[in-house]
C-alpha positions as CSV (number, residue, x, y, z in Angstrom):
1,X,39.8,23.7,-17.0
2,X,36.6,22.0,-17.4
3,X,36.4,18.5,-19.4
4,X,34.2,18.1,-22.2
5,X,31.6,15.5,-21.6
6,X,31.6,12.5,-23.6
7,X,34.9,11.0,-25.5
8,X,36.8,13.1,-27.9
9,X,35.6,13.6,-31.3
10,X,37.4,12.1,-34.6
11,X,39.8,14.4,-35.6
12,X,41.0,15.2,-31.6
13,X,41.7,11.0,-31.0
14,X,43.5,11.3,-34.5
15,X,45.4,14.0,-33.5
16,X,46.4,12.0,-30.4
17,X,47.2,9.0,-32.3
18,X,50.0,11.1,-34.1
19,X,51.0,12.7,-31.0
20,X,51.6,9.3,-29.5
21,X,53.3,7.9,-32.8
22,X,56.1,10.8,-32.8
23,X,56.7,10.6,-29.4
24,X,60.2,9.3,-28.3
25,X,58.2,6.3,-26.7
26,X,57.5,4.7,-30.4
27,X,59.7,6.5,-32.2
28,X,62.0,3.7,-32.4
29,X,59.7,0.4,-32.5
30,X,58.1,-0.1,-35.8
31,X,56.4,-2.9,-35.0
32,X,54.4,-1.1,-32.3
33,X,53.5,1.6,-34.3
34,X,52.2,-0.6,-36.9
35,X,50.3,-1.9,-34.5
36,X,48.9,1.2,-33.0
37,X,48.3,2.2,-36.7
38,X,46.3,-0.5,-37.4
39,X,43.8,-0.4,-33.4
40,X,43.6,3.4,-34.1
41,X,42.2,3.2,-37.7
42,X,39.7,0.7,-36.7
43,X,38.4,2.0,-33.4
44,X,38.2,5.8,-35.1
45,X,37.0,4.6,-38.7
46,X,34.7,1.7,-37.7
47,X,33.7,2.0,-34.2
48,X,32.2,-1.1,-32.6
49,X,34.1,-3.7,-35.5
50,X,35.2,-6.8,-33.7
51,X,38.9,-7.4,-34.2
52,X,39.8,-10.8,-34.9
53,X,43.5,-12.0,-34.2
54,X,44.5,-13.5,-37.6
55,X,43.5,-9.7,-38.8
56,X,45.8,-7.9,-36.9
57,X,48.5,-11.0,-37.3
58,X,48.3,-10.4,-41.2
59,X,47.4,-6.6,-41.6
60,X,49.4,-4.8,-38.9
61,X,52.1,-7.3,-37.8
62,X,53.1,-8.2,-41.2
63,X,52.3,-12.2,-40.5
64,X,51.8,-14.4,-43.8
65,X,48.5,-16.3,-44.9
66,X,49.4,-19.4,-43.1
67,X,49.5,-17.4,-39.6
68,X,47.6,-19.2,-36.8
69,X,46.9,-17.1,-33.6
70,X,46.2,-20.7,-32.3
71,X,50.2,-21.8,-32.1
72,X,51.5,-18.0,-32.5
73,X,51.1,-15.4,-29.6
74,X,52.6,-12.8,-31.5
75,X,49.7,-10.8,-31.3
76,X,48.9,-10.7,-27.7
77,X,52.5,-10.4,-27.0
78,X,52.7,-7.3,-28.9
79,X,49.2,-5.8,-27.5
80,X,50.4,-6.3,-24.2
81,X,53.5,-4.8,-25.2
82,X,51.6,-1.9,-26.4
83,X,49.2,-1.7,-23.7
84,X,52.2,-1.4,-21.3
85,X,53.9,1.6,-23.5
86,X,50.6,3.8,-23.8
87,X,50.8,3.5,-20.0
88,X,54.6,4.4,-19.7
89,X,53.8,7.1,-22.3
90,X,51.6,8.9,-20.4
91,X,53.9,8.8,-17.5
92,X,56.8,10.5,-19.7
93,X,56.1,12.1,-22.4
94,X,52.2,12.8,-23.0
95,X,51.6,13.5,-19.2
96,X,50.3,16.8,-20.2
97,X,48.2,15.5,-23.2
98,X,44.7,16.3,-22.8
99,X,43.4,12.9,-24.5
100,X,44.0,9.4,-23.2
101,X,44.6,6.4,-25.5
102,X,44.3,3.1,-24.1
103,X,43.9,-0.7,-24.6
104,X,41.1,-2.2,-22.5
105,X,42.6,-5.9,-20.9
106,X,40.8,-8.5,-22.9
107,X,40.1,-5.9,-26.4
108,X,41.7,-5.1,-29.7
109,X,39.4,-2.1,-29.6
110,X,41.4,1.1,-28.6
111,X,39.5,3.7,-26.3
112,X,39.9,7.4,-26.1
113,X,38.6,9.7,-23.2
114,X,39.9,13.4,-22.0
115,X,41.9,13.5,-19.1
116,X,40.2,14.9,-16.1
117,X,43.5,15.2,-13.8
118,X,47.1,15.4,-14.7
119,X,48.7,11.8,-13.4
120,X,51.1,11.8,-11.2
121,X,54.4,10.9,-12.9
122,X,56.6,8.0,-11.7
123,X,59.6,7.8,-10.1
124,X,61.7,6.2,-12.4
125,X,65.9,5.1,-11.5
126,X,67.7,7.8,-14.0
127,X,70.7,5.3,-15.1
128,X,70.2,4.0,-18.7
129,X,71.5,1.4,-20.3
130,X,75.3,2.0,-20.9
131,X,76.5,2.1,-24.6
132,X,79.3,-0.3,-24.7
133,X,82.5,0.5,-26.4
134,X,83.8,-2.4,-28.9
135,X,85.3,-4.7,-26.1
136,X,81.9,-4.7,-24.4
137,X,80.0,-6.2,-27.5
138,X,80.5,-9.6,-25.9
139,X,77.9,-8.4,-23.6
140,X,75.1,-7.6,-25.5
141,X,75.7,-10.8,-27.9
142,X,74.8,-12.8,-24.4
143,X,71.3,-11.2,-25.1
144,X,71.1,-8.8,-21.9
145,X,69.5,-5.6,-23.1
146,X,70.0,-4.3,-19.9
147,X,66.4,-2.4,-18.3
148,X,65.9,0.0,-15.6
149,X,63.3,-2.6,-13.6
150,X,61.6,0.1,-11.8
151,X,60.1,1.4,-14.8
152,X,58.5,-1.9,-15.7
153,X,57.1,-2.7,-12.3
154,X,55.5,0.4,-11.7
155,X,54.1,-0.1,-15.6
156,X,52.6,-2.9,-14.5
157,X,51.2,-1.5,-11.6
158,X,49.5,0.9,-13.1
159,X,47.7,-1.0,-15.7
160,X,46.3,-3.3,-12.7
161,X,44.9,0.1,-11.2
162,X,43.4,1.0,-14.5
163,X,42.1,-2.5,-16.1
164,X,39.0,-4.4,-15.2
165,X,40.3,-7.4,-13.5
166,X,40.1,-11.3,-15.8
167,X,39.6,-14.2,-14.4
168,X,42.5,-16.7,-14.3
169,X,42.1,-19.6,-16.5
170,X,41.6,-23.3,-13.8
171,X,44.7,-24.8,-15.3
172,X,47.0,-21.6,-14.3
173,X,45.4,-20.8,-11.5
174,X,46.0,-24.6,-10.4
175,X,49.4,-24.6,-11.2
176,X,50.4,-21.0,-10.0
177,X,48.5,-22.1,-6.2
178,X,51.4,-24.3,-5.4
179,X,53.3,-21.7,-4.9
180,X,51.0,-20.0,-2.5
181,X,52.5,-18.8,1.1
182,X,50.1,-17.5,2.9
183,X,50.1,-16.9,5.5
184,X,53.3,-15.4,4.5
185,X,54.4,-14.0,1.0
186,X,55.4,-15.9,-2.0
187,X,58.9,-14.5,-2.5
188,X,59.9,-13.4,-6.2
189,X,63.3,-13.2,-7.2
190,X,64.1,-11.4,-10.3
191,X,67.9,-11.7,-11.8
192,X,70.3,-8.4,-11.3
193,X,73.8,-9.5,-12.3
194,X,77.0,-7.9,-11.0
195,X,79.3,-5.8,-13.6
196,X,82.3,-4.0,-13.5
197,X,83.5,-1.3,-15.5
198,X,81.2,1.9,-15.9
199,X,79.5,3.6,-19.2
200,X,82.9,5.0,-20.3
201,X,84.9,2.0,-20.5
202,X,81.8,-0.6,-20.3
203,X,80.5,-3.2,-17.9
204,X,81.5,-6.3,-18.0
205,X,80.2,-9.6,-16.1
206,X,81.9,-9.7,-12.5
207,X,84.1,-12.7,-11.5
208,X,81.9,-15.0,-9.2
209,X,84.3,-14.1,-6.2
210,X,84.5,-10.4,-7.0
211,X,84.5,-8.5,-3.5
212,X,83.3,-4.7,-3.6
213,X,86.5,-3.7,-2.1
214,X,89.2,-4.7,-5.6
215,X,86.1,-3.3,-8.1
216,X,83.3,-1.0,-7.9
217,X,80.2,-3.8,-8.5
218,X,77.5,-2.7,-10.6
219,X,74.2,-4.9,-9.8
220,X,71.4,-2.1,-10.8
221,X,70.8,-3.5,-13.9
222,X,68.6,-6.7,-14.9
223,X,67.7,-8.2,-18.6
224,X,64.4,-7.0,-20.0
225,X,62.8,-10.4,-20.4
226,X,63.1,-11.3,-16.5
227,X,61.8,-7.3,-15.8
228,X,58.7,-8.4,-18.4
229,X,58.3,-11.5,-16.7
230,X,58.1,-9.7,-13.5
231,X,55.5,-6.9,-15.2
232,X,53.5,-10.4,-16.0
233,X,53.5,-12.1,-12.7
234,X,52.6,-8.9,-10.7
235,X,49.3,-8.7,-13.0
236,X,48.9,-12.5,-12.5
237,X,49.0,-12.5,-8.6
238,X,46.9,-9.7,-8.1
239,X,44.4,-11.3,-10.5
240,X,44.7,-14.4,-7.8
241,X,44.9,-12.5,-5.0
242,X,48.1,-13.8,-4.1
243,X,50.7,-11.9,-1.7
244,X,53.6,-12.2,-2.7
245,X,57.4,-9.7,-2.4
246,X,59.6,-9.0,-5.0
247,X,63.2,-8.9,-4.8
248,X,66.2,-8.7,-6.6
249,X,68.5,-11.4,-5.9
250,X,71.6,-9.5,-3.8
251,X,68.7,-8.2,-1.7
252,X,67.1,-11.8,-0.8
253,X,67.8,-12.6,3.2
254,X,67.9,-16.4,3.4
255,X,65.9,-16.1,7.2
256,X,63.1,-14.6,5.5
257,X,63.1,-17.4,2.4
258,X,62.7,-20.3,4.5
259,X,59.2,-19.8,5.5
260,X,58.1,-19.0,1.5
261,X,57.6,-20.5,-1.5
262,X,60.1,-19.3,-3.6
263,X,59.9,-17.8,-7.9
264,X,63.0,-17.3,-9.5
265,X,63.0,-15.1,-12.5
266,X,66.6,-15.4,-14.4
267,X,69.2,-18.3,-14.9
268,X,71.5,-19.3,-12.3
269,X,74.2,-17.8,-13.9
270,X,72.9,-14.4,-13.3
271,X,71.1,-15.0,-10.3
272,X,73.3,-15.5,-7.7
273,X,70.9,-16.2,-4.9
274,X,70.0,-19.4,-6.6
275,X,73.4,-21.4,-5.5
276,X,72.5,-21.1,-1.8
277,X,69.2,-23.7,-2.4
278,X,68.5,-27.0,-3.8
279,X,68.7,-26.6,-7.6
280,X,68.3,-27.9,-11.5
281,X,69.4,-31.7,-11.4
282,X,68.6,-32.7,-15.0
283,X,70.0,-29.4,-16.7
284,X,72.6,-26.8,-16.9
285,X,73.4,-24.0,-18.5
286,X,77.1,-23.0,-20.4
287,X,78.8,-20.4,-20.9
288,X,79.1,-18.4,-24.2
289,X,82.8,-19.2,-24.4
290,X,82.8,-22.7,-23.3
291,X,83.6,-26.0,-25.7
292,X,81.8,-27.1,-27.4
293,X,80.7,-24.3,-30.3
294,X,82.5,-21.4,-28.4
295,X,80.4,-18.2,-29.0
296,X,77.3,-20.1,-28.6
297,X,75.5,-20.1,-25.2
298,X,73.3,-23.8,-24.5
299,X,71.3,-25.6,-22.6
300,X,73.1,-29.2,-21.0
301,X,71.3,-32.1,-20.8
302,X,73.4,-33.2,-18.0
303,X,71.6,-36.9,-18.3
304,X,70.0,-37.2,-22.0
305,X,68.3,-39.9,-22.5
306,X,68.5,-42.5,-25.9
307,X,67.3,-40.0,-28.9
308,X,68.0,-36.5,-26.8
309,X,70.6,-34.1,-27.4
310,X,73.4,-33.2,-25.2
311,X,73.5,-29.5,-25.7
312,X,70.4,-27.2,-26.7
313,X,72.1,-24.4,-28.8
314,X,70.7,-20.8,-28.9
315,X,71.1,-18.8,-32.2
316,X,73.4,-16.5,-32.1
317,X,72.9,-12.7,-32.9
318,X,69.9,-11.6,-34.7
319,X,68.4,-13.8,-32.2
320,X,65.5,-16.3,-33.3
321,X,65.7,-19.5,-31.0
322,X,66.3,-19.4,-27.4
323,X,66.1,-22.7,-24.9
324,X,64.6,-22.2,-21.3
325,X,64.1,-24.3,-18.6
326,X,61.2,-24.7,-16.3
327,X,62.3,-26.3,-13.0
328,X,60.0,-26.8,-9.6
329,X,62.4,-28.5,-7.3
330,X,62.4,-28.5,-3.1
331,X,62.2,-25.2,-1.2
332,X,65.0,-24.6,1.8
333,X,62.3,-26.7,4.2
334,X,60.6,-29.6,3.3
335,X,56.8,-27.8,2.8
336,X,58.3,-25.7,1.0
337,X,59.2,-25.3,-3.0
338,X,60.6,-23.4,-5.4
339,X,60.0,-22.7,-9.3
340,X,62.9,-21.6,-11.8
341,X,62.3,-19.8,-15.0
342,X,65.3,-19.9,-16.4
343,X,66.0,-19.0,-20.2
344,X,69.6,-18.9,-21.9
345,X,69.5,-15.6,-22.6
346,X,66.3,-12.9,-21.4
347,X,64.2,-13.8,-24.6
348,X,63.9,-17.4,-23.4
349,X,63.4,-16.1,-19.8
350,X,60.2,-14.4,-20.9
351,X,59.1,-16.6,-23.4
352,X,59.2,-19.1,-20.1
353,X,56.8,-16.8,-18.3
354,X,54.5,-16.1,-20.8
355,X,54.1,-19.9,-21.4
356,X,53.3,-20.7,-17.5
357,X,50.8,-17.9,-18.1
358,X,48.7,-19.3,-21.1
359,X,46.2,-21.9,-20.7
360,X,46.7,-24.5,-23.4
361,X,50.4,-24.7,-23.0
362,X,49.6,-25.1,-18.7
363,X,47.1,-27.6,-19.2
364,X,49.3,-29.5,-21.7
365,X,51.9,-29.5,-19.0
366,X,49.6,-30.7,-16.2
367,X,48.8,-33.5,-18.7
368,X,51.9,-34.6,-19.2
369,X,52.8,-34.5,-15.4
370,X,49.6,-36.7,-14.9
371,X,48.1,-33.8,-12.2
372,X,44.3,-34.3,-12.3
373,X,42.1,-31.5,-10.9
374,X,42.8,-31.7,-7.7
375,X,46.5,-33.4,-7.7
376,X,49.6,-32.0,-6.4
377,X,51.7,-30.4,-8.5
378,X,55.0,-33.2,-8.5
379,X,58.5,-32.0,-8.6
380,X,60.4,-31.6,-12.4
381,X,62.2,-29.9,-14.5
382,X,61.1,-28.9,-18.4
383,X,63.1,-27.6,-21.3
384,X,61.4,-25.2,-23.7
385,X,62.3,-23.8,-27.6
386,X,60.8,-20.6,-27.7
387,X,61.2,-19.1,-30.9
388,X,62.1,-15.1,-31.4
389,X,60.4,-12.7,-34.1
390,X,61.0,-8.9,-33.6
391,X,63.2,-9.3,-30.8
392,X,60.0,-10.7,-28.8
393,X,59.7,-14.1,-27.7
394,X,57.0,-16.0,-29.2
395,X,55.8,-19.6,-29.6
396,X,57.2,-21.6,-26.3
397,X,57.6,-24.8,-27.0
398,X,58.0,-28.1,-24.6
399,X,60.9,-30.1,-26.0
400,X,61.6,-32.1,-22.7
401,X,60.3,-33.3,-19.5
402,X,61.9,-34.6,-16.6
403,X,59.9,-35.6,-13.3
404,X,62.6,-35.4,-9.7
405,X,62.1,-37.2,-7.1
């Protein structure tokens, strides 16, 4: 069929809006049809109208007078967000639609053009999230909405292909070199924690010496902070040209990790690959049932200082604060390091991420550490607050810092 020249006229990227809004993809997410709402009104109504931040902050996400897109991320959190579903959308659902919407990297302006081919879809692993009978609610109370990650990655992967590439701010770009390999790849280990149990009785965290002979072991799940923080740091190394592997951690092969710089995505208690290297020194993580304020998960301060806090609380369910920890500690050789994004649960996990990713909160780090333009980056270990709204991490905030030796 031949394609139309030019983009699609009013009422055909209106009709697409609606298509996308009833679709199963946004269905569910009210926030991101709000959102989409909002982008498609302006772009179709007022063509060419800059978007400002505090705009769509007040008007689509529902933000209050005193919102400041300076300290709140909200709104790029929830554009990338979006950006990420149109994609998925179109790989599920609409891949026979015969408009495109889309989200130009670096825009609040939506775009519409016809599609000239039919996309390939993706591959995506068909086991969803199990549905966990009342003895399982333990588990999702942890905060592990459990993700297929091979939806995510190839999300991201395809909005690479189809965005113009950014530049990388100096302060993250300095920062995220320390971890370059070459000539060998930066490895990037992402969480996948072992259960036991299956969909009809429910999975359950598996005892740390668990063999695969007494229990089927279930490891093909991972939290959907650590797979977004994964979708994040594929877009940021491409932007950097960086090489790098990812791996889930029962895949990692220790002969191939001591010759790389090394990214953990995930705590150590879910990422089991992390006990075989040099880790966190100044802080620990414990578990949901453990004294003190049992049915609370926290952050140790295993050494606080005068005027610090032993234990860093998350809140429990609906979840609004989350503490992570940001560690760059020694690599299995000398030359070589490795950095831990760690949060309590998989909010703070991606909130972690997303604040190694932005450029005032880098550069405010770099400060702290005393790392001039061109200074090493020194070994430490950070504690963050990030704060929760929508079940999206937003506002990371450094509480802590700790320099290693």
């Amino acid at each position: 069929m031949e394609v139309p020249s030019g983009g699609p006229p009013k009422d055909e990227s209106w009709e697409q809006i609606r298509r996308v809004l009833a679709s199963s993809s946004f269905v569910n997410s009210e926030v991101l049809r709000g959102l989409l709402s909002h982008l498609a009104h302006v772009s179709i109504e007022e063509p060419g109208r800059a978007l400002k931040e505090y705009e769509i902050g007040t008007d689509a996400l529902g933000r209050g007078p005193d919102f400041d897109p300076r300290v709140d991320s909200s709104v790029r959190v929830h554009s990338a967000r979006l950006r990420t579903k149109l994609i998925e959308y179109y790989h599920g659902p609409g891949a026979g639609d015969p408009v495109e919407v889309f989200l130009p990297k670096g825009t609040y302006l939506l775009s519409y053009r016809y599609r000239t081919v039919k996309p390939e879809t993706v591959s995506v692993d068909p086991i969803a999230a199990p549905e966990p009978p009342r003895k399982a609610v333990r588990l999702a109370m942890v905060g592990w909405l459990v993700a297929v990650v091979a939806a995510v990655i190839a999300a991201g992967w395809l909005s690479h292909r189809w965005q113009e590439p950014t530049s990388v701010p100096t302060s993250v770009r300095q920062f995220w070199s320390a971890f370059d390999s070459r000539p060998n790849n930066t490895l990037v280990v992402f969480s996948n924690p072992r259960f036991v149990g299956n969909t009809s009785v429910g999975l359950r965290y598996a005892p740390p010496k668990l063999s695969a002979a007494s229990e089927e072991i279930n490891d093909r799940y991972t939290g959907i902070g650590e797979a977004m923080a994964l979708h994040e740091l594929t877009r940021l190394f491409d932007q950097l040209r960086l090489p790098f592997l990812a791996k889930r951690s029962s895949l990692v092969a220790w002969d191939e990790a001591r010759t790389r710089n090394l990214v953990f995505i995930g705590g150590p208690n879910v990422n089991d690959s992390q006990a075989e290297l040099p880790t966190l020194e100044q802080f620990g993580f414990k578990p949901i049932e453990d004294l003190p304020s049992a049915g609370l998960g926290a952050i140790v301060n295993l050494h606080p200082s005068s005027g610090e806090q032993s234990h860093y609380f998350n809140s429990g369910p609906p979840y609004v604060t989350d503490y992570a920890v940001i560690g760059v500690v020694r690599g299995m050789v000398p030359d070589r390091r490795a950095l831990i994004i760690a949060g309590r649960t998989t909010f703070g996990t991606q909130g972690a991420t997303e604040f190694l990713l932005d450029e005032n909160h880098v550069s405010g780090l770099l400060k702290r550490l005393r790392v001039g333009s061109s200074g090493r980056l020194p070994f430490f270990e950070a504690l963050l607050r990030i704060k929760i709204s929508g079940g999206v991490p937003v506002q990371p905030e450094l509480v802590l810092l700790k320099n290693r030796q």
